[in-house]
DSSP file (Angstrom, degrees, kcal/mol; ACC not computed):
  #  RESIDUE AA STRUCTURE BP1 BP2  ACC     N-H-->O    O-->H-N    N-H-->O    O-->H-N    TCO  KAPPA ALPHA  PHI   PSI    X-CA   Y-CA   Z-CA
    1    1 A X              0   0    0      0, 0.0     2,-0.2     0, 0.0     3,-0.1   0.000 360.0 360.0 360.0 128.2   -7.9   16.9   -7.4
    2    2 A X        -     0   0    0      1,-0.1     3,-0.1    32,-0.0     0, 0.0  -0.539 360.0 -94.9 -89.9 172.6   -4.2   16.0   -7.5
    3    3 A X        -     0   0    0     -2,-0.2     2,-0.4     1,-0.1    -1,-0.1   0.012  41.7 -87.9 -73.7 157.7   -3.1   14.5  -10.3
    4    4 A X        -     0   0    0     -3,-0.1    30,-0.1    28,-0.0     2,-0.1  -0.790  46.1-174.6 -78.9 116.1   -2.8   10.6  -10.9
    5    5 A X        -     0   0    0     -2,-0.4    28,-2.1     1,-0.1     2,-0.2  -0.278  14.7-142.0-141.2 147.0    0.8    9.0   -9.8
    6    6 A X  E     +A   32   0A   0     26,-0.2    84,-1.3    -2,-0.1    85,-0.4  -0.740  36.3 133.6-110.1-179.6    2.0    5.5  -10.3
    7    7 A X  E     -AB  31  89A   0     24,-1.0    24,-2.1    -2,-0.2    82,-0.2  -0.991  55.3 -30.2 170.8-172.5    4.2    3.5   -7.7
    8    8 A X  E     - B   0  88A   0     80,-1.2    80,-1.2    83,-0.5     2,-0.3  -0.350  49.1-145.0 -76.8 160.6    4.5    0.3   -6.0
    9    9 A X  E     - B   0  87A   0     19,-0.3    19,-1.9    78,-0.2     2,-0.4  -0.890  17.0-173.1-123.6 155.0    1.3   -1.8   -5.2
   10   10 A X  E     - B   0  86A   0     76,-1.7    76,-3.2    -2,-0.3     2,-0.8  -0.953  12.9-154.5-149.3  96.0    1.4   -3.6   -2.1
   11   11 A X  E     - B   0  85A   0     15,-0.5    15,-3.1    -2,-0.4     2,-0.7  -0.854   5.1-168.6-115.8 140.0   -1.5   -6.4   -0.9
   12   12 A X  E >   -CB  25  84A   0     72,-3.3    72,-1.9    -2,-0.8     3,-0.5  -0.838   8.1-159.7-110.8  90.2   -1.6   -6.7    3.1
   13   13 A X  T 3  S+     0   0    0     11,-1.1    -1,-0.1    -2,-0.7    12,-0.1   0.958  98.8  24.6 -59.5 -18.7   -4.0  -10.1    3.5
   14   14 A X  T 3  S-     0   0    0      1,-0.5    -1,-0.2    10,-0.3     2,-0.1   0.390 115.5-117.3-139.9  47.6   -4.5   -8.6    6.8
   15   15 A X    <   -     0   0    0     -3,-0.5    -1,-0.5    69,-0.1     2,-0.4  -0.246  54.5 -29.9 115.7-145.6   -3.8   -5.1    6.6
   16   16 A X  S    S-     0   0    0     -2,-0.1   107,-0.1     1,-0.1     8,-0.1  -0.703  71.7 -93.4 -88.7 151.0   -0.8   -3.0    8.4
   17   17 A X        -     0   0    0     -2,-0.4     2,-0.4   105,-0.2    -1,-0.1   0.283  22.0-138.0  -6.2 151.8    0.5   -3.8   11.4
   18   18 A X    >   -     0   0    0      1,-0.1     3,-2.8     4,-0.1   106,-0.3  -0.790  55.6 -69.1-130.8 154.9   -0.3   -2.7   14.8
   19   19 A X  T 3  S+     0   0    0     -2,-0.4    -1,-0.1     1,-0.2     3,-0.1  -0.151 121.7  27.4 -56.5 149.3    2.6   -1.9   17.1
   20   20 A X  T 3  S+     0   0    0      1,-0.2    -1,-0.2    -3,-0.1     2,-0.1   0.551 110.1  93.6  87.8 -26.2    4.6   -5.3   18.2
   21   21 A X    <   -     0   0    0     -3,-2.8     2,-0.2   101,-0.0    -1,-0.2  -0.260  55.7-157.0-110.4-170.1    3.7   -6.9   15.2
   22   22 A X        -     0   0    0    101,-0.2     2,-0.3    -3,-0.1   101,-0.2  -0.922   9.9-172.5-156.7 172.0    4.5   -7.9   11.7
   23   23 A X        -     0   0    0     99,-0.3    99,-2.6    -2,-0.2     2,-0.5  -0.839  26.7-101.2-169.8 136.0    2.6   -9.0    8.5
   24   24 A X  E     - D   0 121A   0     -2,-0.3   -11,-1.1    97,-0.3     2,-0.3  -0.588  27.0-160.6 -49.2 102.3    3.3  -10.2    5.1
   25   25 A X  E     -CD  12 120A   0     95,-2.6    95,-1.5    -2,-0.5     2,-0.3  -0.689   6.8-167.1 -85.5 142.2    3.2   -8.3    2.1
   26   26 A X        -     0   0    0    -15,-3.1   -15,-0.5    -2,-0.3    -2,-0.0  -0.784  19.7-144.0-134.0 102.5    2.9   -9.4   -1.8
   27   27 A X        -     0   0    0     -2,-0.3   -17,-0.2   -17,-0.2     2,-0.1  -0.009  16.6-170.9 -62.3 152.3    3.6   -6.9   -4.3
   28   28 A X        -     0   0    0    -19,-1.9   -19,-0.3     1,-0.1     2,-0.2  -0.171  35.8 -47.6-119.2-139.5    2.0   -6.8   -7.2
   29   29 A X  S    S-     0   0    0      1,-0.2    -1,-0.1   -21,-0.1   -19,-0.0  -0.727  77.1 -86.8 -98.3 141.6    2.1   -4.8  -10.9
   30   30 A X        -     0   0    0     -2,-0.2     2,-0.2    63,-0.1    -1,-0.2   0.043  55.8-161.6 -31.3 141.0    2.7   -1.4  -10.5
   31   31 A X  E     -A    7   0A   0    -24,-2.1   -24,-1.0    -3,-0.1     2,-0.6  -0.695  20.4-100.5-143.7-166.5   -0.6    0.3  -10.0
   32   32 A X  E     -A    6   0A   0    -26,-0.2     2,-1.3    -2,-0.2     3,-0.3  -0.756  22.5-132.6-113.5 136.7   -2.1    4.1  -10.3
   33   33 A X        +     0   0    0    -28,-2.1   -27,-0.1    -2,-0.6    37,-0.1  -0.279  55.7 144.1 -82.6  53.4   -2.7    6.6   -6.7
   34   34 A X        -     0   0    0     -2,-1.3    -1,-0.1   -30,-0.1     3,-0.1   0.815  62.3-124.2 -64.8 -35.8   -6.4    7.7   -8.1
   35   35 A X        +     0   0    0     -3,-0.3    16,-0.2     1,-0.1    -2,-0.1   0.711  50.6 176.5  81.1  17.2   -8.2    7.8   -4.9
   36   36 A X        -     0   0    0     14,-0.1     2,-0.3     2,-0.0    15,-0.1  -0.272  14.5-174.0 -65.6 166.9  -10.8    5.3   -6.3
   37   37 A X        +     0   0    0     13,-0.1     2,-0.3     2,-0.1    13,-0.2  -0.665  36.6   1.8-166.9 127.4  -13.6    3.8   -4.7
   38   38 A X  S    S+     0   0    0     11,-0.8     2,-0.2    -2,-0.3    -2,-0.0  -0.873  81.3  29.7-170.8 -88.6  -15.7    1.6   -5.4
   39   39 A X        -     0   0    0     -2,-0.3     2,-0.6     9,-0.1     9,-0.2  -0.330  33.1-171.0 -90.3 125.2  -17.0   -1.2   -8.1
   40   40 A X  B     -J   47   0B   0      7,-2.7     7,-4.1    -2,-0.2     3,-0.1  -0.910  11.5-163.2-126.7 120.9  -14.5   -2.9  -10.5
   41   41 A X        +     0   0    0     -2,-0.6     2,-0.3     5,-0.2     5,-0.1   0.488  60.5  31.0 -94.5   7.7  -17.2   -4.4  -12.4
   42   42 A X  S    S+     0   0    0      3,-0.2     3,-0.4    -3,-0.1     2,-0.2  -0.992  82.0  24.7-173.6 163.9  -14.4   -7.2  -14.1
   43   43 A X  S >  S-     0   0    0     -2,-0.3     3,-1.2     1,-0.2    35,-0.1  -0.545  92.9 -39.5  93.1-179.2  -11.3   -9.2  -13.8
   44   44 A X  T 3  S+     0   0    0      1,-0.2    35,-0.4    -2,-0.2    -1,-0.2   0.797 137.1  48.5 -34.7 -36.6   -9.2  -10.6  -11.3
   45   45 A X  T 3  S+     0   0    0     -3,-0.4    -1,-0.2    32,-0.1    -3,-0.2  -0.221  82.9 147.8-125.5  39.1   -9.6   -7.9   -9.1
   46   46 A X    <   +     0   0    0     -3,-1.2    32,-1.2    -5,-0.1     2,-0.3  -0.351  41.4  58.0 -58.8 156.9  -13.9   -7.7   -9.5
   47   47 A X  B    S-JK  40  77B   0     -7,-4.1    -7,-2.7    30,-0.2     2,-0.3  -0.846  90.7 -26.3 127.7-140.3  -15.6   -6.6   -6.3
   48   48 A X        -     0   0    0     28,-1.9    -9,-0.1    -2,-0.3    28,-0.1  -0.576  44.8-174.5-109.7 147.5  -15.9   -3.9   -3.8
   49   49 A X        -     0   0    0     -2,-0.3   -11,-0.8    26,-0.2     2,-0.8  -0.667   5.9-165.4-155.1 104.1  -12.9   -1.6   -3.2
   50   50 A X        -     0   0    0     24,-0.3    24,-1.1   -13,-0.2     2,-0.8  -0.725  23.1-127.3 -81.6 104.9  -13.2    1.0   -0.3
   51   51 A X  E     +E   73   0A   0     -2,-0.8    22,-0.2    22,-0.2     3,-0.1  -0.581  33.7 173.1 -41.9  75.4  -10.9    3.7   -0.2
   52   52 A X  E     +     0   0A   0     -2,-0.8     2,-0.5    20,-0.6    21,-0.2   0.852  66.3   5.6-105.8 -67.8   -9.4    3.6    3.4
   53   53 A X  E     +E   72   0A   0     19,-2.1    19,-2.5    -3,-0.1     2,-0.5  -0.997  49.8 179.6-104.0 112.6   -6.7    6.1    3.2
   54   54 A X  E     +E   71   0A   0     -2,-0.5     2,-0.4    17,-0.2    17,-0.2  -0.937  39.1 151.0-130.5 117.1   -5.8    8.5    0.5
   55   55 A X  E     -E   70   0A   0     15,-1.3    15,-3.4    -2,-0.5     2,-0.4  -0.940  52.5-117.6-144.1 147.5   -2.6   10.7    2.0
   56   56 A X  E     -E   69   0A   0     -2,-0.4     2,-0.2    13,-0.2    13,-0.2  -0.785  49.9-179.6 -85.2 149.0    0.4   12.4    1.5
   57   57 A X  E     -E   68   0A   0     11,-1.2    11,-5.5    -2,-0.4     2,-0.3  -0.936  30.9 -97.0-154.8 160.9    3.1   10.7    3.1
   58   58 A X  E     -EF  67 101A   0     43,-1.1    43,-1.9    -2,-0.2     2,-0.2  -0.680  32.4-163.9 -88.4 147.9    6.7   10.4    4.0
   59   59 A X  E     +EF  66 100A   0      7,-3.2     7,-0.8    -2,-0.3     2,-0.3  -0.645  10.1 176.0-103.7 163.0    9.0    8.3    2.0
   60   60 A X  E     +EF  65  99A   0     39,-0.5    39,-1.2    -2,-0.2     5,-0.2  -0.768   7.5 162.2-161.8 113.2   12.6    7.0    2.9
   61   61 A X  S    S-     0   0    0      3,-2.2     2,-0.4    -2,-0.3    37,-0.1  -0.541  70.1 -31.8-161.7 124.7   14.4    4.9    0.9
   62   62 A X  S    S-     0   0    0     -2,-0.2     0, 0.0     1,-0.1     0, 0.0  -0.789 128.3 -36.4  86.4-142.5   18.5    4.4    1.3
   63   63 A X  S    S+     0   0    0     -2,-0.4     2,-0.7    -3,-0.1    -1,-0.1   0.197 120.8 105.6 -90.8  19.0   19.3    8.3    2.6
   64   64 A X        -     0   0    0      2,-0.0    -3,-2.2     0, 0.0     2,-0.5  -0.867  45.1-179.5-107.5 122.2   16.6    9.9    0.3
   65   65 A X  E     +E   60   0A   0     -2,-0.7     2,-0.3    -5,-0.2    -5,-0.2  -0.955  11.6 150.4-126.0 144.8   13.4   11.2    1.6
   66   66 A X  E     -E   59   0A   0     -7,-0.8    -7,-3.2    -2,-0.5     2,-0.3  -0.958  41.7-107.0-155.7 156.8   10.6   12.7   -0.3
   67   67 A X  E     +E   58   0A   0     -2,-0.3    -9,-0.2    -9,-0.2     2,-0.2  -0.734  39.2 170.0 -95.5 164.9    6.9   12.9    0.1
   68   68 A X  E     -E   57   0A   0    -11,-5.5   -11,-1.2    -2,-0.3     2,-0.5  -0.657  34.4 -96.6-140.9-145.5    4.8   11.1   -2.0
   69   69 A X  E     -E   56   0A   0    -13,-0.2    20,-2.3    -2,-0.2   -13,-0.2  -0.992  32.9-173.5-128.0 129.5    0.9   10.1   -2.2
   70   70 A X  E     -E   55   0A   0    -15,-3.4   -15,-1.3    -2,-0.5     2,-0.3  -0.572   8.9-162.9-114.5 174.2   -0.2    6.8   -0.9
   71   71 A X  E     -E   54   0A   0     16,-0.3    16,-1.3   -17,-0.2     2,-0.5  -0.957  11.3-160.4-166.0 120.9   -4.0    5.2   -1.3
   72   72 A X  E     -EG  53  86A   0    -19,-2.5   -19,-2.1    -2,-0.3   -20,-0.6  -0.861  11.5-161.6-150.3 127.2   -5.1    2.1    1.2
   73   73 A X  E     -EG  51  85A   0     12,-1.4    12,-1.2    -2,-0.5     2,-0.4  -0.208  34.3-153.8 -87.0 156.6   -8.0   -0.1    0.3
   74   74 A X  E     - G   0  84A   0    -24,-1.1     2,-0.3    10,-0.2   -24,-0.3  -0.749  35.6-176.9-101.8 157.9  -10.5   -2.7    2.0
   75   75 A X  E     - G   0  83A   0      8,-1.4     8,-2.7    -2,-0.4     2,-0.8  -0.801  15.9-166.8-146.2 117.6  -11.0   -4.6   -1.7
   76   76 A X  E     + G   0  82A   0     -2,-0.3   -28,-1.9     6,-0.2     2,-0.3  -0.885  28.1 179.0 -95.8  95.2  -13.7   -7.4   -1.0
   77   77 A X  B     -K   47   0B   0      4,-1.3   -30,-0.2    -2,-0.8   -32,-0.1  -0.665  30.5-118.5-101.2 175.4  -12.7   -9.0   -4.5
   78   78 A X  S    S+     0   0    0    -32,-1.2     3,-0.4    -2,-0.3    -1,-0.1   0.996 101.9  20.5 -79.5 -70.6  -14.4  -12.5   -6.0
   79   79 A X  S    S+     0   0    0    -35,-0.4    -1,-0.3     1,-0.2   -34,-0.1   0.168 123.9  40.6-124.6  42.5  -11.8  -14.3   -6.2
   80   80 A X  S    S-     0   0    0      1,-0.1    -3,-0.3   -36,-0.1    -1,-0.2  -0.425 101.6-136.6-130.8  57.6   -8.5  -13.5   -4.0
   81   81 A X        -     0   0    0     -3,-0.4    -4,-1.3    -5,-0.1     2,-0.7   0.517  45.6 -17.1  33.7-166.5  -11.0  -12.7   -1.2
   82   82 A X  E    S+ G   0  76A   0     -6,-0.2     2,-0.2    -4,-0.1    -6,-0.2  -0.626  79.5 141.5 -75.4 104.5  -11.2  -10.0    1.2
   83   83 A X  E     - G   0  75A   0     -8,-2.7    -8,-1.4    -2,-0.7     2,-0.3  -0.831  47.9-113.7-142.5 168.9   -7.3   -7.8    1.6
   84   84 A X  E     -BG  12  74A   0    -72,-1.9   -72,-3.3    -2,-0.2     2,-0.5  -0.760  25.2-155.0-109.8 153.6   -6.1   -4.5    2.0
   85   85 A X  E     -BG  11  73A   0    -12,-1.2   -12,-1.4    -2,-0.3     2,-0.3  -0.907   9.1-166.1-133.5 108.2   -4.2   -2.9   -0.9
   86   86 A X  E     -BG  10  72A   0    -76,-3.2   -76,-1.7    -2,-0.5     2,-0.2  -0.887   7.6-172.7-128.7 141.5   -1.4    0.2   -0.3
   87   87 A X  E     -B    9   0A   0    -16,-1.3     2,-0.5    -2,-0.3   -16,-0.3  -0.928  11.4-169.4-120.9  83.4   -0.2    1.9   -2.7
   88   88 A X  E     -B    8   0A   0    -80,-1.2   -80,-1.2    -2,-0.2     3,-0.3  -0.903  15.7-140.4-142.3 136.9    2.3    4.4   -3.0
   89   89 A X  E    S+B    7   0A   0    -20,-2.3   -82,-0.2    -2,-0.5     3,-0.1   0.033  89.2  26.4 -69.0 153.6    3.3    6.8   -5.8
   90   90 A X  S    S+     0   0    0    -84,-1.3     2,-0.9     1,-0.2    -1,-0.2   0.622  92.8 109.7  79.9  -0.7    7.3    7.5   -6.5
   91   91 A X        -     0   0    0    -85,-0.4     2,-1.1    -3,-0.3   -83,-0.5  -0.896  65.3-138.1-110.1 111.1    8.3    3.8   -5.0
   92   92 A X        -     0   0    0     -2,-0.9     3,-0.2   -85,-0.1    -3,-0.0  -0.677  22.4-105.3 -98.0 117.1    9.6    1.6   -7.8
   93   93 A X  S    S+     0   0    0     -2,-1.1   -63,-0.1     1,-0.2     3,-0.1   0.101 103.3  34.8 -25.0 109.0    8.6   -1.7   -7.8
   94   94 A X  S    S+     0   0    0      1,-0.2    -1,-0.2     0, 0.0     2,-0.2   0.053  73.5 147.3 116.5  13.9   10.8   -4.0   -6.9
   95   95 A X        -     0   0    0     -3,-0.2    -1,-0.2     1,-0.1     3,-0.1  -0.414  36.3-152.7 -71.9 131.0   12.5   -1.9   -4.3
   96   96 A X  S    S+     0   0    0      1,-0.2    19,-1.4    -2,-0.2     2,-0.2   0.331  74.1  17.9-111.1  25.0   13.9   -4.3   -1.4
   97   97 A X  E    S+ H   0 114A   0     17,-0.2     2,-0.3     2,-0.0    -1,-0.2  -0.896  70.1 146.1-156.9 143.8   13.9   -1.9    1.8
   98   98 A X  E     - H   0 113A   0     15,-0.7    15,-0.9    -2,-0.2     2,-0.3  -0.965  34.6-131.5-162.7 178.7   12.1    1.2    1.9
   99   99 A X  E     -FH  60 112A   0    -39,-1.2     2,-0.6    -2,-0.3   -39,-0.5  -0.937  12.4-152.2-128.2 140.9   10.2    3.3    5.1
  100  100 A X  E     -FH  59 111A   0     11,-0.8    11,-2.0    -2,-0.3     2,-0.6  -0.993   2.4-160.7-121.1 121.5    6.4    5.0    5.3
  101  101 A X  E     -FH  58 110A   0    -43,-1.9     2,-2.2    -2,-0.6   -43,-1.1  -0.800   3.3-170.4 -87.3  74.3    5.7    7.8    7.3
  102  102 A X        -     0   0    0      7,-1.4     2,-0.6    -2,-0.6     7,-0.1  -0.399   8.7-175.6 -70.7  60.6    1.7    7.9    7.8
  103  103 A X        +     0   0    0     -2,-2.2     2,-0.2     5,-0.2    -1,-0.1   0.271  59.2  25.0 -71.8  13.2    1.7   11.4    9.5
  104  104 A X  S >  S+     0   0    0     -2,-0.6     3,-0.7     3,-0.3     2,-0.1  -0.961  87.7  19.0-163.2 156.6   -2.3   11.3   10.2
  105  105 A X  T 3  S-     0   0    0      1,-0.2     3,-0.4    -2,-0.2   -52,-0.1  -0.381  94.8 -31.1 125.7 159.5   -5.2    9.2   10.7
  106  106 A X  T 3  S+     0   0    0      1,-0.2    -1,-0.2    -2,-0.1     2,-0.2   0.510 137.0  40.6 -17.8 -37.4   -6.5    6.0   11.5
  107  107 A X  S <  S+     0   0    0     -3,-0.7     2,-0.5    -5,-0.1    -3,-0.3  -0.761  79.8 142.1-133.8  75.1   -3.4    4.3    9.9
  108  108 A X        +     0   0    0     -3,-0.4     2,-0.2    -2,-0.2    -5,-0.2  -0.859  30.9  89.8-116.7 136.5   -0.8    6.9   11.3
  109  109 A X  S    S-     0   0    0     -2,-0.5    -7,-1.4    -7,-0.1     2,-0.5  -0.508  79.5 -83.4-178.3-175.4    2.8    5.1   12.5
  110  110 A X  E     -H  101   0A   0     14,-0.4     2,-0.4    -9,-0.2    -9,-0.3  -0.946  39.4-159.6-109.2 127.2    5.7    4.4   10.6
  111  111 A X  E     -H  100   0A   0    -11,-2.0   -11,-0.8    -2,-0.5     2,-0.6  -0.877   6.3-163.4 -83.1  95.9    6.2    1.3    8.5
  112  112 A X  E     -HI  99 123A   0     11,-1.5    11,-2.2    -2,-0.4     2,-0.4  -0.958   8.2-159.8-121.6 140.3    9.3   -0.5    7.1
  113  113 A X  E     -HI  98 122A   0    -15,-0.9   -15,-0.7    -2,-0.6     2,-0.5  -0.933   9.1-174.2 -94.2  92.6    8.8   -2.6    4.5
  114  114 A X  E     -HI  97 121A   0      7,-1.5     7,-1.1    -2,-0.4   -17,-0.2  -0.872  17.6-147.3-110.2 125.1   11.7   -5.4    4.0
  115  115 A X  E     + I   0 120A   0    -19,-1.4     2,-0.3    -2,-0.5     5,-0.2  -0.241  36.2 163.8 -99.4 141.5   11.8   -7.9    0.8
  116  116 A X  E >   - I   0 119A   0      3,-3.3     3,-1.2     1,-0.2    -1,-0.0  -0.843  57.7 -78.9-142.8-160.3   13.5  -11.4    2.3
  117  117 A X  T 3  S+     0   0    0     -2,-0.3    -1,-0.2     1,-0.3    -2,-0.0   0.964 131.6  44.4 -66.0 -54.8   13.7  -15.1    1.1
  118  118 A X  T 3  S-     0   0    0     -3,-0.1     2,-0.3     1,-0.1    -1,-0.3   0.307 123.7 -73.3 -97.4  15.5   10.0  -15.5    2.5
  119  119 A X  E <   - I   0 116A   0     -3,-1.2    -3,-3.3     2,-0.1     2,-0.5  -0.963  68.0 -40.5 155.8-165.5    8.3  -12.4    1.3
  120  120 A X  E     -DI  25 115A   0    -95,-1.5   -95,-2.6    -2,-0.3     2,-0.7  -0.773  60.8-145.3-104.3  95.2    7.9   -8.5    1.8
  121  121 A X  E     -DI  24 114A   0     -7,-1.1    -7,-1.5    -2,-0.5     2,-0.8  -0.575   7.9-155.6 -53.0  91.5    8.0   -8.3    5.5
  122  122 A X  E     + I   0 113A   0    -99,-2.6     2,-0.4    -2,-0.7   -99,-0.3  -0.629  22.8 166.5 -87.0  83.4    5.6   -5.3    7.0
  123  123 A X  E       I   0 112A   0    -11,-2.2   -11,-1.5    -2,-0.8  -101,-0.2  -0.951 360.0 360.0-109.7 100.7    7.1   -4.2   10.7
  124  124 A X              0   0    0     -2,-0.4   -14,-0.4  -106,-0.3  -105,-0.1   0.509 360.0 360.0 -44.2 360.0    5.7   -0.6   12.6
């Protein structure tokens, strides 16, 4: 099991992107790359959380690229409803352009994430 990482935390009310598209991101507090699944039996963030993704991935951000470990969730929580939740270790929070390389999978493309007036903008 690799070890547990911290990084930025990322919620996608309707997940990533599909090619063509875009979607709104809203970071949250830094948050741990665990691989968890399933019950979080209290808090804001009660409810279901299904482990989607848990990958090594590429990182890019300014001229530096590095891999890091990313984790993306279904989380049916109680009350801020049903979102996806990405995570990835070695990105520090508040960072306002950075790139994700998803090199397998279901959720495989490349990602840039760019902070503007109206949010964190999520573009393949």
């Amino acid at each position: 099991m690799a070890p547990v990482q911290s990084g930025a935390k990322y919620t996608l009310p309707k997940g990533l992107p599909k090619v063509s598209s875009r979607v709104l991101a809203i970071e949250n507090e830094p948050h741990t790359v665990d691989g968890f699944s399933g019950v979080i039996a209290s808090g804001y963030g009660k409810g279901t959380k299904t482990l989607l993704a848990d990958e090594t991935v590429a990182v890019k951000i300014g001229t530096k690229m590095f891999l890091s470990r990313m984790n993306y969730h279904f989380h049916e929580a109680d009350k801020a409803g049903p979102h996806f939740d990405l995570v990835v270790a070695d990105v520090p929070p508040g960072t306002e352009q950075w790139e994700l390389n998803i090199p397998r999978g279901d959720y495989k493309g490349r990602y840039a994430f760019i902070t503007t007036e109206k949010g964190v903008i999520v573009i393949p």
